[in-house]
LUMLO-956189 format. One record per atom (N, C-alpha, C, O): x, y, z; residue number from 1; residue in one letter; atom name. Coordinates in steps of 0.02 Angstrom, whole numbers, always signed. Layout:
<pts>
+--------+--------+--------+-----+------+------+
:      u :      v :      w : seq : type : atom :
+--------+--------+--------+-----+------+------+
:      X :      Y :      Z : NUM :    A :   CA :
...
+--------+--------+--------+-----+------+------+
</pts>
This chain:
<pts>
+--------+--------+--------+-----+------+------+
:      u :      v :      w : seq : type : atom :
+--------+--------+--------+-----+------+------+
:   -542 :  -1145 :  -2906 :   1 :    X :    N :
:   -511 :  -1189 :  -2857 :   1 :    X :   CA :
:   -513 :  -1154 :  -2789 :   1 :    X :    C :
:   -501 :  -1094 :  -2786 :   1 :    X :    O :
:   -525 :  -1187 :  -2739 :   2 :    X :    N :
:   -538 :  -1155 :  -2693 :   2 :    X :   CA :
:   -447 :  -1131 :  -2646 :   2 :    X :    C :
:   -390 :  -1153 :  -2657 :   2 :    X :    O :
:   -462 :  -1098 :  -2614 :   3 :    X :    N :
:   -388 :  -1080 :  -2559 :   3 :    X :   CA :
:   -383 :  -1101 :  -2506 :   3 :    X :    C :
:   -416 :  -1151 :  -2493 :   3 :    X :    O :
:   -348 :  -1078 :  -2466 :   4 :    X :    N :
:   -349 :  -1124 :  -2401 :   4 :    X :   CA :
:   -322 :  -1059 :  -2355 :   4 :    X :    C :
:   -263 :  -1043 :  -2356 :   4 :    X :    O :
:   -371 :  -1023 :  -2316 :   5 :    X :    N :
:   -378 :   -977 :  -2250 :   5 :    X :   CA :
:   -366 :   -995 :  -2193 :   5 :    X :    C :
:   -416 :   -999 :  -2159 :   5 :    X :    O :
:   -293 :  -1014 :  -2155 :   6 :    X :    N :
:   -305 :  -1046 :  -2115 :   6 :    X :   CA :
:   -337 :   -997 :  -2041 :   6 :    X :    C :
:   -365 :   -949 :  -2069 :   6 :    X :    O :
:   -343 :   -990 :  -1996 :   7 :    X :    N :
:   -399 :   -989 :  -1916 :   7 :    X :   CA :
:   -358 :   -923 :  -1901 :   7 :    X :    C :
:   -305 :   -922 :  -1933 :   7 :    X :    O :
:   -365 :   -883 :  -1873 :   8 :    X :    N :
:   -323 :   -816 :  -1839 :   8 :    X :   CA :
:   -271 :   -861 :  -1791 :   8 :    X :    C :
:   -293 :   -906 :  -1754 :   8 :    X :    O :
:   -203 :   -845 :  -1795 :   9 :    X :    N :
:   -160 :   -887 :  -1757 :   9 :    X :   CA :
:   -117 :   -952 :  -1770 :   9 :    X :    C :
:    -71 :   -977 :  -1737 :   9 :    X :    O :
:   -144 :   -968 :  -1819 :  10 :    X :    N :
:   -116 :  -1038 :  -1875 :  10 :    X :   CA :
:    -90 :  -1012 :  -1948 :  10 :    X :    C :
:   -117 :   -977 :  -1991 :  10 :    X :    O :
:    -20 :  -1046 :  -1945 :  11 :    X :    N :
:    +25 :  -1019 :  -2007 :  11 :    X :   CA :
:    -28 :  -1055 :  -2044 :  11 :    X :    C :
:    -68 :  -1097 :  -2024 :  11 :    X :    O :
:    -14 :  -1021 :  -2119 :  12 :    X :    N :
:    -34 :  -1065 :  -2176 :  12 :    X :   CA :
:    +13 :  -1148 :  -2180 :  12 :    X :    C :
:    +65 :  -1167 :  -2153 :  12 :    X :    O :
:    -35 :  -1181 :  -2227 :  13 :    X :    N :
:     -1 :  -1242 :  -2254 :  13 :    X :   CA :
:    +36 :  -1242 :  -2274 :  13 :    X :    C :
:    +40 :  -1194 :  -2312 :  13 :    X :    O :
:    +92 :  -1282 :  -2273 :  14 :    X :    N :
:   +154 :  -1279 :  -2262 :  14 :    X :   CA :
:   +204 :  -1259 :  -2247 :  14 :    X :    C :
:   +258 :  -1287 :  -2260 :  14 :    X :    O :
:   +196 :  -1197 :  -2210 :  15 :    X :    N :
:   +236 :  -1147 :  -2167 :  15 :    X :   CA :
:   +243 :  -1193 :  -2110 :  15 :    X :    C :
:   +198 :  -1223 :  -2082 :  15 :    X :    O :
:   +329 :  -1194 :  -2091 :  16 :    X :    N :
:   +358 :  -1227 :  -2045 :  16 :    X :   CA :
:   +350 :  -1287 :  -2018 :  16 :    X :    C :
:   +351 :  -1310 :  -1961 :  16 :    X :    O :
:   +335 :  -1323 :  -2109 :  17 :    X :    N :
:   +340 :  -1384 :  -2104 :  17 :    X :   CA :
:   +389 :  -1439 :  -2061 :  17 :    X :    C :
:   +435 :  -1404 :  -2040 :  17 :    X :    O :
:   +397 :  -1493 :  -2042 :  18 :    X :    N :
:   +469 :  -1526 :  -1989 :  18 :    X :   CA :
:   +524 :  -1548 :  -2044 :  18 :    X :    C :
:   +516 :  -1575 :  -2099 :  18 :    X :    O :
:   +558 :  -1536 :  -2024 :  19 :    X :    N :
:   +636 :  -1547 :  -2058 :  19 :    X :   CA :
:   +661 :  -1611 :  -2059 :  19 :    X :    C :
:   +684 :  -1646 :  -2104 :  19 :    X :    O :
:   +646 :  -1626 :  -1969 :  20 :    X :    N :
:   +676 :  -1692 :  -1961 :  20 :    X :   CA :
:   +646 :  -1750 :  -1949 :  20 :    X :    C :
:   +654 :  -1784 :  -1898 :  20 :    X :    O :
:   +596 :  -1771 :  -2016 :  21 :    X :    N :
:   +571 :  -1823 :  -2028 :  21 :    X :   CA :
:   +482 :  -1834 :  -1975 :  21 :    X :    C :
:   +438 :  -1877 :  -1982 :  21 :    X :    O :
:   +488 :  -1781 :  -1931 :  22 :    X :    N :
:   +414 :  -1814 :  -1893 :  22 :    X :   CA :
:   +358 :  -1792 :  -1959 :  22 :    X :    C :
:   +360 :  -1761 :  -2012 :  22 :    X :    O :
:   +320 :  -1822 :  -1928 :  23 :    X :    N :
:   +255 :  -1787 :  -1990 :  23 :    X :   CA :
:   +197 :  -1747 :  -1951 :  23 :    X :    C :
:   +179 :  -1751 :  -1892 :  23 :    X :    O :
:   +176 :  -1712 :  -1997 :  24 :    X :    N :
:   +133 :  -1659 :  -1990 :  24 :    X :   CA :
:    +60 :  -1690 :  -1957 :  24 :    X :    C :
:    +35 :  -1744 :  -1975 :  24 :    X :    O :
:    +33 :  -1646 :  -1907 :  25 :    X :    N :
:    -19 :  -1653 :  -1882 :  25 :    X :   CA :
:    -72 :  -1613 :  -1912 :  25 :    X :    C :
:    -84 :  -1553 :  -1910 :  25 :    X :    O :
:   -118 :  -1694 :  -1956 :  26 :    X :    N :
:   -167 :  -1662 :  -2021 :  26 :    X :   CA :
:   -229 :  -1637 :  -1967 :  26 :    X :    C :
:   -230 :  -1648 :  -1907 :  26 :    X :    O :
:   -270 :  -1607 :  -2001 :  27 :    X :    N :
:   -325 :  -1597 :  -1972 :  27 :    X :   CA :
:   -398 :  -1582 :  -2024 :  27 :    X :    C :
:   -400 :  -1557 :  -2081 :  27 :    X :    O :
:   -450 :  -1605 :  -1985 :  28 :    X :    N :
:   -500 :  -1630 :  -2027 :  28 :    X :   CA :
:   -544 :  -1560 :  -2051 :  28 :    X :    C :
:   -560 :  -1519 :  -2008 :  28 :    X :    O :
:   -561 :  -1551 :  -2117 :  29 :    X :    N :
:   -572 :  -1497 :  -2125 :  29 :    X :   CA :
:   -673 :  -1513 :  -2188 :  29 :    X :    C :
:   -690 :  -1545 :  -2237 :  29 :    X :    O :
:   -699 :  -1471 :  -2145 :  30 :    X :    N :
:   -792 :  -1503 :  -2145 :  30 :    X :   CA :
:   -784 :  -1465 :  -2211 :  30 :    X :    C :
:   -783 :  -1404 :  -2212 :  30 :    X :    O :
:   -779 :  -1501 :  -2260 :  31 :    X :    N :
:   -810 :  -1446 :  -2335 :  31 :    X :   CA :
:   -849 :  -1447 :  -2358 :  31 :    X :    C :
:   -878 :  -1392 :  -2360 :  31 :    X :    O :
:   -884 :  -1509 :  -2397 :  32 :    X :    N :
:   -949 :  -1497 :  -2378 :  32 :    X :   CA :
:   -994 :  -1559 :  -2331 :  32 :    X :    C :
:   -969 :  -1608 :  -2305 :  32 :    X :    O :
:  -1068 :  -1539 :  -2329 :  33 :    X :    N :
:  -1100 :  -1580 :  -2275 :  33 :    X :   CA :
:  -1198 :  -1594 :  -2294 :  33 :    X :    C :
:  -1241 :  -1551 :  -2307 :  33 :    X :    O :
:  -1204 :  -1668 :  -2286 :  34 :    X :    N :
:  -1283 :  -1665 :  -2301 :  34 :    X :   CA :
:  -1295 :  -1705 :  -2230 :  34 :    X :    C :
:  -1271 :  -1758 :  -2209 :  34 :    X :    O :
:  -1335 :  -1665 :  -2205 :  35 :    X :    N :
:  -1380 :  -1674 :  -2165 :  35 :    X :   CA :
:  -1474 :  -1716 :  -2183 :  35 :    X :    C :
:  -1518 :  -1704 :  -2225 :  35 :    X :    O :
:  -1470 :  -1757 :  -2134 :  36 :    X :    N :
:  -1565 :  -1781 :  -2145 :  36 :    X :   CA :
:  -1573 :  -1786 :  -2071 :  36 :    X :    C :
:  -1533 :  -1819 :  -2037 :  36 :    X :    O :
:  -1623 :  -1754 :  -2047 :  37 :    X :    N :
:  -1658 :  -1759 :  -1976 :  37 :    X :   CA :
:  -1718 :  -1786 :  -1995 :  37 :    X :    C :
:  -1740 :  -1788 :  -2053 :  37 :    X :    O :
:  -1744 :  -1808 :  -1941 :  38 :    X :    N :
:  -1818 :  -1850 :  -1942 :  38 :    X :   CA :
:  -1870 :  -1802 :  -1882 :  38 :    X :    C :
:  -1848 :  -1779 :  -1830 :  38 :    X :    O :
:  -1904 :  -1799 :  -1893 :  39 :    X :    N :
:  -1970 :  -1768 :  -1846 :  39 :    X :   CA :
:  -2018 :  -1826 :  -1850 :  39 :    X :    C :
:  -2046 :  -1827 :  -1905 :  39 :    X :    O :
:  -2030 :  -1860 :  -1821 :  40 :    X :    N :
:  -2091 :  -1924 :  -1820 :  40 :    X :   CA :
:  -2069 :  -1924 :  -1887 :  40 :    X :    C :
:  -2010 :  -1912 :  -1900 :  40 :    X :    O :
:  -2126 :  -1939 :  -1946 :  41 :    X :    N :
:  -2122 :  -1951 :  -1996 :  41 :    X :   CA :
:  -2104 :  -1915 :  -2060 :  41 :    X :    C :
:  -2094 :  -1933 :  -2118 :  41 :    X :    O :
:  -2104 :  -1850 :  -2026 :  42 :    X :    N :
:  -2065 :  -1803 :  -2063 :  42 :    X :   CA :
:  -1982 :  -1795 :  -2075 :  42 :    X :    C :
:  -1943 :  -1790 :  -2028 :  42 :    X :    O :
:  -1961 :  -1796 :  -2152 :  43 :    X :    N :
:  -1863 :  -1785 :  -2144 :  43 :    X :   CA :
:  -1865 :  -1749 :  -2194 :  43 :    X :    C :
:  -1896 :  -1743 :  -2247 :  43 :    X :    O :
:  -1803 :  -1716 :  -2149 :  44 :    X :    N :
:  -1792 :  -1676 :  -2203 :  44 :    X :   CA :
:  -1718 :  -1660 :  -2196 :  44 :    X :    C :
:  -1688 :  -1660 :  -2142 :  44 :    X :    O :
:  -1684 :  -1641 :  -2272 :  45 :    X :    N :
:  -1631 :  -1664 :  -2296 :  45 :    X :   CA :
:  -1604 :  -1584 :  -2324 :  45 :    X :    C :
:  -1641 :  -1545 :  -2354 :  45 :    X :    O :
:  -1546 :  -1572 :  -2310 :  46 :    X :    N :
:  -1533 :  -1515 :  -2315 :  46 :    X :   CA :
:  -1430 :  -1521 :  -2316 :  46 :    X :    C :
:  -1402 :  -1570 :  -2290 :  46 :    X :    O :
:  -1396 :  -1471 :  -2344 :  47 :    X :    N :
:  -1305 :  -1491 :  -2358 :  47 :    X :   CA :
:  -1311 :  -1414 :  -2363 :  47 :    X :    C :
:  -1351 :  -1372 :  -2384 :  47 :    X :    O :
:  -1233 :  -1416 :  -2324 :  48 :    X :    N :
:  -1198 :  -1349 :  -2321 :  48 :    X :   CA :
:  -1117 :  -1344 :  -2354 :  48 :    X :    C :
:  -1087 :  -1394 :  -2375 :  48 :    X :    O :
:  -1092 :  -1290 :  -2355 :  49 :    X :    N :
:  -1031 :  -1302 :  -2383 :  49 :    X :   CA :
:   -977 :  -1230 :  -2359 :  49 :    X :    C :
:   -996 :  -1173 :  -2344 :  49 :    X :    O :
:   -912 :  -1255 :  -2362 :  50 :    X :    N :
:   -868 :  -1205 :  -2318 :  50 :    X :   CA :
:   -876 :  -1151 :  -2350 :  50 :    X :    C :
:   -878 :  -1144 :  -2411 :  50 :    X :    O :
:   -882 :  -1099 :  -2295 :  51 :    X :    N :
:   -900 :  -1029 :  -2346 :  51 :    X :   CA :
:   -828 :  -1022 :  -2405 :  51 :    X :    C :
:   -833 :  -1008 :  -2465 :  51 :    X :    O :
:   -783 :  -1032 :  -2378 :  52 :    X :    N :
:   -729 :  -1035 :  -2409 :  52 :    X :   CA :
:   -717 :  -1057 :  -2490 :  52 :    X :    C :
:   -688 :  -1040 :  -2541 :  52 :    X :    O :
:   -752 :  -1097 :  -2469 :  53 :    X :    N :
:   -768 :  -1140 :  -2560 :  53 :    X :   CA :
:   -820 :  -1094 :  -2598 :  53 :    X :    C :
:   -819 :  -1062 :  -2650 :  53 :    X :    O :
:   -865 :  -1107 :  -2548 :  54 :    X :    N :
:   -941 :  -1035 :  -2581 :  54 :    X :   CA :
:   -917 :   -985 :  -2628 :  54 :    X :    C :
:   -927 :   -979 :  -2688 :  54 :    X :    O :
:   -859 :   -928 :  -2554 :  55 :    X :    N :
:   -829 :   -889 :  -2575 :  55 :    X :   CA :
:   -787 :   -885 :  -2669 :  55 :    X :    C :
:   -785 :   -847 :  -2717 :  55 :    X :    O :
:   -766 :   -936 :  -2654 :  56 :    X :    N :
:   -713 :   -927 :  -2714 :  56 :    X :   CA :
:   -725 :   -984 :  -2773 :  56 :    X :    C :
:   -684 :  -1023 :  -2798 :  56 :    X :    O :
:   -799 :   -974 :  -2786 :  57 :    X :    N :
:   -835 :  -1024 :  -2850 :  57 :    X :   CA :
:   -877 :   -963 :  -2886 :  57 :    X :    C :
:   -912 :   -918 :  -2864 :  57 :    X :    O :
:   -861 :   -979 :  -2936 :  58 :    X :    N :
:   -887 :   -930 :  -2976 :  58 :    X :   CA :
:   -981 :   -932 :  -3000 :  58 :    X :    C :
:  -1009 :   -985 :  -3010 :  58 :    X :    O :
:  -1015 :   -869 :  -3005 :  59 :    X :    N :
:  -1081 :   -881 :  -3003 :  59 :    X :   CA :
:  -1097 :   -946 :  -3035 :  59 :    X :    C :
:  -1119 :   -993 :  -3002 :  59 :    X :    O :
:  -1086 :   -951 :  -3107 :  60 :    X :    N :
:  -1125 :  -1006 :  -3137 :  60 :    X :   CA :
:  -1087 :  -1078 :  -3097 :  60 :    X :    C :
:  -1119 :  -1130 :  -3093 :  60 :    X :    O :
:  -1038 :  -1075 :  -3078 :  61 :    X :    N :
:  -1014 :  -1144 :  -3044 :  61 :    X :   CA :
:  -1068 :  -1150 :  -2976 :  61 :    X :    C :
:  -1089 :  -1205 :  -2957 :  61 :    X :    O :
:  -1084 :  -1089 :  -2945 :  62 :    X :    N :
:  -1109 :  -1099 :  -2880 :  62 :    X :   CA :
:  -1195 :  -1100 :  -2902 :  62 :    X :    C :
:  -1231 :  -1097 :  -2852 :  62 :    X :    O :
:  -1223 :  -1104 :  -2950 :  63 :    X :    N :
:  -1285 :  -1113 :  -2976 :  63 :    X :   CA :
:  -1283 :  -1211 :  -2994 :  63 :    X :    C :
:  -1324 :  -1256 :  -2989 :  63 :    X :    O :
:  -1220 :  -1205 :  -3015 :  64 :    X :    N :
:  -1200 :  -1295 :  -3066 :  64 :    X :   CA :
:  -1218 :  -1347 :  -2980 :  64 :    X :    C :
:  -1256 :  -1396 :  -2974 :  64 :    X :    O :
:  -1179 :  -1317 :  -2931 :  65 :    X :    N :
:  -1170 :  -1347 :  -2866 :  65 :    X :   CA :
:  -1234 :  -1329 :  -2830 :  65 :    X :    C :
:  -1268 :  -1374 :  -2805 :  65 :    X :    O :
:  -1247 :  -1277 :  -2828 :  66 :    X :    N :
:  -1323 :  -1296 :  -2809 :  66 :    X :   CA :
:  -1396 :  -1342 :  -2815 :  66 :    X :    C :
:  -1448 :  -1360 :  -2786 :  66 :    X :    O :
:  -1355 :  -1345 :  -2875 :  67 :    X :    N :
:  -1438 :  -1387 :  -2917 :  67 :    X :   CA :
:  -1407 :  -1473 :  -2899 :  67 :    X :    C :
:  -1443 :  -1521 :  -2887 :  67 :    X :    O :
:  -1355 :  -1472 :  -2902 :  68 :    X :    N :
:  -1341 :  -1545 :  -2910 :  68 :    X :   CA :
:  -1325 :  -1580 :  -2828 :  68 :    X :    C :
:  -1311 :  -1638 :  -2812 :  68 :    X :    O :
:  -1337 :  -1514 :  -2785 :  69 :    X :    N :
:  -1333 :  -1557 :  -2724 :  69 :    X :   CA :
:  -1422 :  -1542 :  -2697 :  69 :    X :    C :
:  -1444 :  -1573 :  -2649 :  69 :    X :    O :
:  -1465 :  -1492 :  -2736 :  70 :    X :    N :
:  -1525 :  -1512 :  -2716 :  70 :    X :   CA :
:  -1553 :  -1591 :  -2728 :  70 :    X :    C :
:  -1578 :  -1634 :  -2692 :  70 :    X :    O :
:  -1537 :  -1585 :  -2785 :  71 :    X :    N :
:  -1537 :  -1657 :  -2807 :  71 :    X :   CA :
:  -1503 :  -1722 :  -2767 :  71 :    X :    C :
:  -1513 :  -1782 :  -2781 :  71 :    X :    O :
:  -1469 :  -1702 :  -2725 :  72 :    X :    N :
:  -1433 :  -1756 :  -2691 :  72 :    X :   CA :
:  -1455 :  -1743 :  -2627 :  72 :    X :    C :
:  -1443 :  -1787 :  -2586 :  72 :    X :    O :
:  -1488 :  -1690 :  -2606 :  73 :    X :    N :
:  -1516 :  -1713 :  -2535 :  73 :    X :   CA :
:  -1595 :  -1734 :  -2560 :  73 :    X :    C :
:  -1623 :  -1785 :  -2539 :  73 :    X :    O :
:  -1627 :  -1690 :  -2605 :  74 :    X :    N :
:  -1679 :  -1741 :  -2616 :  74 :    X :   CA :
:  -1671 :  -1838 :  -2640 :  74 :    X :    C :
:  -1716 :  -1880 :  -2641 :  74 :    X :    O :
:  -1612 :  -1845 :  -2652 :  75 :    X :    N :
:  -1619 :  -1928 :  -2666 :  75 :    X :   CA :
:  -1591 :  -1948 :  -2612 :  75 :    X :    C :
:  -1581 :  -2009 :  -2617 :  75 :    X :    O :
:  -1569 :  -1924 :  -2551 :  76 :    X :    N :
:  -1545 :  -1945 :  -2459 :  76 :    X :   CA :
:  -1596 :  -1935 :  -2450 :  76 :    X :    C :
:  -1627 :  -1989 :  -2448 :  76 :    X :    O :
:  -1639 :  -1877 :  -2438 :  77 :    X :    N :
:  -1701 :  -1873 :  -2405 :  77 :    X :   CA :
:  -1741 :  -1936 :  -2437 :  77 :    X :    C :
:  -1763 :  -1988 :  -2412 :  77 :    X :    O :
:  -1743 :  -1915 :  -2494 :  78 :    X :    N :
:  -1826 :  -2002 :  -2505 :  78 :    X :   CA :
:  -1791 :  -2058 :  -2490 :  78 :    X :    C :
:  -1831 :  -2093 :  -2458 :  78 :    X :    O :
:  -1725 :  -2095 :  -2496 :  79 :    X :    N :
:  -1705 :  -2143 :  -2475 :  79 :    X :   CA :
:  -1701 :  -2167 :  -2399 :  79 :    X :    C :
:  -1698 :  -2227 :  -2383 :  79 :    X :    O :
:  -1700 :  -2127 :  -2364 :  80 :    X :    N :
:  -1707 :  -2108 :  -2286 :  80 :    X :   CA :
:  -1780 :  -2128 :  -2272 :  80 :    X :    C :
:  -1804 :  -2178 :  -2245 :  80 :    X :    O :
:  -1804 :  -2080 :  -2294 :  81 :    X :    N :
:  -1898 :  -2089 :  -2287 :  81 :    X :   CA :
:  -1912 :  -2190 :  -2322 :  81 :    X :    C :
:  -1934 :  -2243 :  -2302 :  81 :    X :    O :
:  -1898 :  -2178 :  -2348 :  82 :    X :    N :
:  -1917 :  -2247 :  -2387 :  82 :    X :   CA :
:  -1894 :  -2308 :  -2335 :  82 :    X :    C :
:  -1938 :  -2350 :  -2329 :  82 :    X :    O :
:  -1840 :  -2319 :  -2302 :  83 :    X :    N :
:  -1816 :  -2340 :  -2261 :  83 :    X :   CA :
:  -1831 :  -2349 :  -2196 :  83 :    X :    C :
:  -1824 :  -2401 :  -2163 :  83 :    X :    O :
:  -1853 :  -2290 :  -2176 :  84 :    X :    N :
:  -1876 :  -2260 :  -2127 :  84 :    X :   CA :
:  -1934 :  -2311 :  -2125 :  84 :    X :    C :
:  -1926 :  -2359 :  -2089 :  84 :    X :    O :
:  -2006 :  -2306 :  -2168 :  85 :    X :    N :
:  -2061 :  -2319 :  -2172 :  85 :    X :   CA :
:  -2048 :  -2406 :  -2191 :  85 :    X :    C :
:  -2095 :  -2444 :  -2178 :  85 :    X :    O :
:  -2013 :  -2423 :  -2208 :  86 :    X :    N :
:  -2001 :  -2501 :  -2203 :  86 :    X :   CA :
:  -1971 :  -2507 :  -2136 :  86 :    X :    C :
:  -1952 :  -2467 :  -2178 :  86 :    X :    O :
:  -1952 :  -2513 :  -2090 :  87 :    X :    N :
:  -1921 :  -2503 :  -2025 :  87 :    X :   CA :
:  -1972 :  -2484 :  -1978 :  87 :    X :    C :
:  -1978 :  -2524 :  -1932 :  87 :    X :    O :
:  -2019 :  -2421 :  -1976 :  88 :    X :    N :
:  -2073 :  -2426 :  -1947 :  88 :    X :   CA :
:  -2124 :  -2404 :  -1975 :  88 :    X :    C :
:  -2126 :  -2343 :  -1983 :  88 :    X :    O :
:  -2174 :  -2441 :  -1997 :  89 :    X :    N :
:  -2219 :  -2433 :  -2032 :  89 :    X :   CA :
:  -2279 :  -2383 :  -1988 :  89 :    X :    C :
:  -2266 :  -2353 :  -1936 :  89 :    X :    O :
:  -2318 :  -2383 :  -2008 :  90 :    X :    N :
:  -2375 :  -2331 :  -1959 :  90 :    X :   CA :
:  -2416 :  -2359 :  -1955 :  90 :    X :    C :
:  -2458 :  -2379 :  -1995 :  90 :    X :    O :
:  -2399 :  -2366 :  -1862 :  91 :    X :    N :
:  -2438 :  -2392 :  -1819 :  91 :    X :   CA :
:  -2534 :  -2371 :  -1836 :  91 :    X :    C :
:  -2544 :  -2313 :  -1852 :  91 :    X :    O :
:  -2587 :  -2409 :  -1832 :  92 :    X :    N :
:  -2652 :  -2416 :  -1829 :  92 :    X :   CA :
:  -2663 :  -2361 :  -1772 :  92 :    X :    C :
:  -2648 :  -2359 :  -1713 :  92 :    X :    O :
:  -2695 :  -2319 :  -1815 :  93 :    X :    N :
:  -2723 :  -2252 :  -1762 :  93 :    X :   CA :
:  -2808 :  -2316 :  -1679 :  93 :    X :    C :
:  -2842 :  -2368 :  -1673 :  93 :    X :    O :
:  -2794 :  -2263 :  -1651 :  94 :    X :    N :
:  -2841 :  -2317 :  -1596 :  94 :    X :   CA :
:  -2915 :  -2278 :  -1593 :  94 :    X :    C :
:  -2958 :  -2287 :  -1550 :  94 :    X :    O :
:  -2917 :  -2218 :  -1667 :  95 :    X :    N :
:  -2994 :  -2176 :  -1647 :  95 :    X :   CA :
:  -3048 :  -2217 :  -1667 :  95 :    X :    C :
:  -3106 :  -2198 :  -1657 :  95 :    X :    O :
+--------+--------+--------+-----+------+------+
</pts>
């Protein structure tokens, strides 16, 4: 399970929580992330993840998570491309 590190300067979670009813100001935290960029007709599909999580997954879990998000940017990437190429097809070269 992963932990929670908070930034140099920020109590941990739930340290000095409000007493008197206001609520806490959440904040958005990137854990993980898949990316697809396009180059003309080239994409490519690629996901990152908080070192934090990285950190504190154990080898065979971080082998289990590897494979299954290659697998998930390869099925963003061809769905992208596929899309892509219905949307703009390729234009008739003029040689």
């Amino acid at each position: 399970m992963a932990t929670q590190t908070p930034p140099a300067g920020q109590p941990p979670a739930g340290a000095g929580k409000p007493s008197n009813g206001e609520s806490e100001t959440a904040r958005d935290v990137e854990l993980l992330k898949v990316v697809v960029t396009r180059d003309g007709q080239k994409v490519t599909a690629q996901w990152a993840i908080h070192p934090q999580i990285k950190h504190d997954l154990q080898p065979d879990e971080w082998k289990e998570l590897s494979d299954i998000m290659t697998q998930v940017t390869n099925l963003v990437g061809t769905r992208f491309a596929q899309v892509l190429s219905e949307t703009e097809p390729d234009k008739p070269g003029t040689a």
